[in-house]
ZAMARGU-4260 file (C-alpha; in steps of 0.2 Angstrom, whole numbers, plus 5000, padded with zeros to 4 digits):
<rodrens>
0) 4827/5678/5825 | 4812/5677/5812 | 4796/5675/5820 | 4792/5655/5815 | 4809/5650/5811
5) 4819/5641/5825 | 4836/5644/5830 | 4843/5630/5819 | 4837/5636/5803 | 4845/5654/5806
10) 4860/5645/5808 | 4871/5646/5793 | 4887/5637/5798 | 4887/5621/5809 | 4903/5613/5814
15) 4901/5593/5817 | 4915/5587/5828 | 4916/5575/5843 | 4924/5577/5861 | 4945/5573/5861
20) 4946/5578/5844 | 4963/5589/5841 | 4956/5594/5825 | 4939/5598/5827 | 4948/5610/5844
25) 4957/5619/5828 | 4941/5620/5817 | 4929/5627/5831 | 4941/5642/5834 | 4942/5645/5815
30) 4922/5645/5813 | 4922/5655/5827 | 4933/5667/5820 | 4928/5667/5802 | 4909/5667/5806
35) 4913/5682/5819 | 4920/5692/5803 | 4907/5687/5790 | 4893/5691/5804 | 4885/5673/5802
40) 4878/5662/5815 | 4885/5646/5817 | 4883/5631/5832 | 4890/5613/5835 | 4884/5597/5833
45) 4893/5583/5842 | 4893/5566/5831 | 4893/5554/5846 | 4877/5559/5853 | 4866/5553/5835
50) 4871/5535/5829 | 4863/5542/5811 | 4878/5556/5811 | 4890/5544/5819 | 4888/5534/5802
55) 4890/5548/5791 | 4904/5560/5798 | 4913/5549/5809 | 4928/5547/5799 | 4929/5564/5790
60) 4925/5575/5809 | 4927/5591/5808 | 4914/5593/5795 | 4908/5611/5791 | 4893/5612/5782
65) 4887/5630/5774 | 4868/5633/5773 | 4864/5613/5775 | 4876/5610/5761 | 4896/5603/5765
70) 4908/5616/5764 | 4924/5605/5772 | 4930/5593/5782 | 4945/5587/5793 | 4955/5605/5787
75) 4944/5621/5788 | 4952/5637/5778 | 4944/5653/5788 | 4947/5665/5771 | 4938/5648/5760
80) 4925/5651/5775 | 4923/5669/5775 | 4922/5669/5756 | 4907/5654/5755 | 4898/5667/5767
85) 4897/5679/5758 | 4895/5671/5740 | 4877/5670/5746
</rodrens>
């Protein structure tokens, strides 16, 4: 990690999702695996703990953004993933 920089700014992908979501269950693994092949860092949020992201995600969970900018949401393609990784 940069010296200076905190964990969540190295972060490029960050998958927000909620507990007893079927969906978000399929995204995580697909971040996981996509993130795994691209070499990227990535970490969850969960919606329910921040009334703020509660109003702005709760009905489009999972939501994946890509370097603070939204790449999907409720379906999350791995290759679509892959690829927005490494368009950087």
């Amino acid at each position: 990690m940069d010296e200076g920089r905190t964990e969540r700014e190295v972060e490029r992908v960050v998958l927000y999702g909620r507990r007893g979501c079927h969906l978000c269950d399929v995204a995580r693994e697909q971040v996981a695996r996509a993130c795994a092949a691209a070499g990227a860092t990535w970490r969850e949020v969960d919606v329910d703990a921040d009334p703020e992201l509660v109003a702005r995600y709760s009905d489009l969970v999972p939501v994946v953004t890509v370097d603070g900018r939204h790449h999907a949401h409720w379906r999350v393609s791995e290759e679509d993933l892959v690829a927005a990784l490494a368009a950087r």
